[in-house]
N, C-alpha and C positions, 0 to 999 in steps of 0.2 A: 504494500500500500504506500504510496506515494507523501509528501509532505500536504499535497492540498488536498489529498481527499481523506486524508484522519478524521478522525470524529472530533468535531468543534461543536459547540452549543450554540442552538440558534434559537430567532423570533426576537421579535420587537412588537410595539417596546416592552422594556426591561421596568417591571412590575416592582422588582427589588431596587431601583435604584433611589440611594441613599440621598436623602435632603435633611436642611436640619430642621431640627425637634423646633419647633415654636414655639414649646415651652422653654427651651434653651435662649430667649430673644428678651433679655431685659432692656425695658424705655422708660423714660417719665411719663410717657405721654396718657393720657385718661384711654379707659380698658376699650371702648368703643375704638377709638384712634388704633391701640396698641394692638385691636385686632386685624383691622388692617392694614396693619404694618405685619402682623406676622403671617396671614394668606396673603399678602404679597409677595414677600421672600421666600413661603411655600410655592406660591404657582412661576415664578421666576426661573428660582432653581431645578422646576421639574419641566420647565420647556429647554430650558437649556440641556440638562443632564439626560432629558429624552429623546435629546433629538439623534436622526439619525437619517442618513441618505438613503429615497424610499425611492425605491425601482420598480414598484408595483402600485398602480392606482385601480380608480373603480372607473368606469367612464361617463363616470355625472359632471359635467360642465362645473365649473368654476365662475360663477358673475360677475360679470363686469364689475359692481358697486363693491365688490367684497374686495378685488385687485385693488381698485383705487384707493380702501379702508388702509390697505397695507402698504401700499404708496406715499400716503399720506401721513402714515406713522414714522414709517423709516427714512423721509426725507429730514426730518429733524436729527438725525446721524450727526455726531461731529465730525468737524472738517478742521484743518487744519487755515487757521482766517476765513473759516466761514465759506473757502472757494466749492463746497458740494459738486466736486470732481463727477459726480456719474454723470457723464454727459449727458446719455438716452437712456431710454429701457424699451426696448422693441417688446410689447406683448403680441404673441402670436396664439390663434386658434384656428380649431374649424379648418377648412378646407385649404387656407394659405399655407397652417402649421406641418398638413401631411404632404403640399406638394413641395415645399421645402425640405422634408423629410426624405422624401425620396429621394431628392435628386441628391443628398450629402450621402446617402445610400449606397444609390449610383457608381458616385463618383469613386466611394472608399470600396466598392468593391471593383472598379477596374481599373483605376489612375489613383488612385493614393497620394505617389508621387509626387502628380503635377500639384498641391495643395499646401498650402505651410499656415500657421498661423502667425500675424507680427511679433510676437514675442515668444521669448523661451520658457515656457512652464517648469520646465526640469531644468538645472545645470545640463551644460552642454560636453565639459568632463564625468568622470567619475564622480558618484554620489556619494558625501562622507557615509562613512560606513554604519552609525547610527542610525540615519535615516534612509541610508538601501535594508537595514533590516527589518524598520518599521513598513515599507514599502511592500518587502515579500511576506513578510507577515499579514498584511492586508492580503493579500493573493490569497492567502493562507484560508482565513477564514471568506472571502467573496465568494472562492471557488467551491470547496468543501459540501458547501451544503448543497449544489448543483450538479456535485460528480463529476467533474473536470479535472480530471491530473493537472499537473505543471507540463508535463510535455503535451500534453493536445491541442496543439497549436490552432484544429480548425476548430474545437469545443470553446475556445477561449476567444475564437476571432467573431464566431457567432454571437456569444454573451457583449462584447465589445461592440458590435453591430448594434447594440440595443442604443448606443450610446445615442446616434443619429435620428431613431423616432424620439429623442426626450425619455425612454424610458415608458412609454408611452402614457404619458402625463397629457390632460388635455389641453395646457395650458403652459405655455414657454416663453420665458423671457433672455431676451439678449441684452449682454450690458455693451455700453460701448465706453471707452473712454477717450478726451483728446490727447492727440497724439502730442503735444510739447508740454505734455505734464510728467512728473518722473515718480520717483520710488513715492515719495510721500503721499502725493497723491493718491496713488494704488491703496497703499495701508487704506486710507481714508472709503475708496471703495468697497474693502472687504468691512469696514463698520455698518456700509447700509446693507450689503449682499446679508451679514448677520442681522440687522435690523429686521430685515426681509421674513426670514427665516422664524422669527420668535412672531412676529406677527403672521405669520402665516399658521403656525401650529397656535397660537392664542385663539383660531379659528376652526379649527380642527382639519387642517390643511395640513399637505409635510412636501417637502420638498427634495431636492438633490442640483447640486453646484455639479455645473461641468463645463471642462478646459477644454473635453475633444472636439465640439462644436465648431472652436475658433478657427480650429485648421482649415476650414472649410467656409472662411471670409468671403471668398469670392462671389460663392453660392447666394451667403446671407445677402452682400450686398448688392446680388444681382435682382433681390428677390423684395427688399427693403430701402428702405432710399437713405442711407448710411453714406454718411459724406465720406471725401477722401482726408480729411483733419480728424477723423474718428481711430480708431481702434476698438476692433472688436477685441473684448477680453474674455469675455465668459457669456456660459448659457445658465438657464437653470429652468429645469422642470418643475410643476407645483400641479395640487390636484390633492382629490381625497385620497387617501392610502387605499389601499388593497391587502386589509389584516392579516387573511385568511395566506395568502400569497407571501406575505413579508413575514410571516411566521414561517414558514414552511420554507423558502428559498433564501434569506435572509439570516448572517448571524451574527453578533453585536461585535465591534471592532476593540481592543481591548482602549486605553485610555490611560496616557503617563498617571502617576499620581502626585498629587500635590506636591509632596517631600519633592521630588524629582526635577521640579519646574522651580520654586520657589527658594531663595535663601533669603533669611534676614541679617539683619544690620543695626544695632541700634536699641534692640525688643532687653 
């Protein structure tokens, strides 16, 4: 048996995941107040700590008024002087989003090649060695619960293929950024991409961040009226999950721990 078809635990979400106790949550504030301070910090930390990249939806439309609710949320993002770097957000559905689908389909199954995205997702060397093992470690558990060894190149190019219907989410957004903004600005992007995110699940929505889409700029902007000052950076699929599906094909990704990320100074 192979590294990625071991037996790994799967389903989401993760029912045990630990939030704190609210009774652990001393304030002055009067008990009315103090309770809503503490189901805030409960529903906070459990859209955060549940969330998880959903590759399975159900195929109930997404409403327009509910996009804009979360639009509307996460354009209050911090930025750095206030510049709100995301340039655009292409929402796409319906009949636009599947013939766009196809054709990045298309393309990735006969020309791959001719196709790049403007920037580099991965280092273009060798990947420090930390983070190529956190990398096959995700293989680890993606593949596992699907039955795909590490050598079945066409098992894996098929699952990979899913990438170009959105997963098939009904509802996809493309972010764009402009192109003479640099690092900083980008950070400032992934605060709304996550803004995004927590209001989408505050809705019972889930979503999935994806890079492969980009490669395949040409398509987007042949299809969407994306200036030549833009960059395409990212996609993201959104939509009701598909429990029954994400349980079953799906298995929770492990997650540094605290200790591991944090040192103090000072305390």
């Amino acid at each position: 048996m192979s590294v990625f078809t071991a037996v790994y635990p799967v389903g989401h979400p993760d029912p045990n995941i630990e939030v704190p106790d609210p009774a652990s949550i001393v304030t002055n504030l009067g008990s009315a107040a103090e309770k809503r301070h503490r189901d805030a910090v409960e529903i906070s930390d459990s859209l955060m700590k549940n969330r998880f990249s959903c590759r399975y939806y159900l195929p109930e439309p997404v409403p327009q008024k509910i996009i804009e609710e979360i639009i509307d949320a996460a354009r209050c993002s911090p930025s750095g002087n206030n510049m709100q770097p995301w340039e655009k957000v292409y929402c796409i559905s319906g009949a636009m989003k599947d013939a766009i689908s196809r054709e990045m389909m298309q393309a990735h199954q006969e020309a791959p090649d001719a196709y790049s995205a403007q920037y580099l997702y991965y280092p273009a060397g060798p990947i420090p060695p930390e983070y190529a093992r956190r990398r096959f470690e995700f293989g680890k558990h993606h593949y596992a619960p699907l039955h795909i060894d590490h050598g079945d190149l066409k098992g894996r190019a098929r699952v990979s293929m899913r990438n170009y219907d959105f997963y098939g989410a009904p509802v996809a957004f493309i972010f764009t950024i402009n192109n003479a903004l640099t690092q900083g600005s980008w950070l400032d992007v992934g605060y709304f991409l996550q803004s995004m995110n927590i209001g989408a699940r505050a809705r019972g929505l889930e979503t999935i961040s994806q890079e492969a889409p980009a490669k395949y700029q040409l398509i987007l902007r042949k299809n969407l009226p994306i200036s030549d000052n833009e960059v395409v950076a990212l996609a993201m699929g959104i939509g009701y999950p598909d429990l029954d599906k994400v349980g079953q094909f799906s298995a929770k990704q492990p997650k540094r721990e605290v200790s591991d990320i944090i040192e103090f100074f000072g305390f």
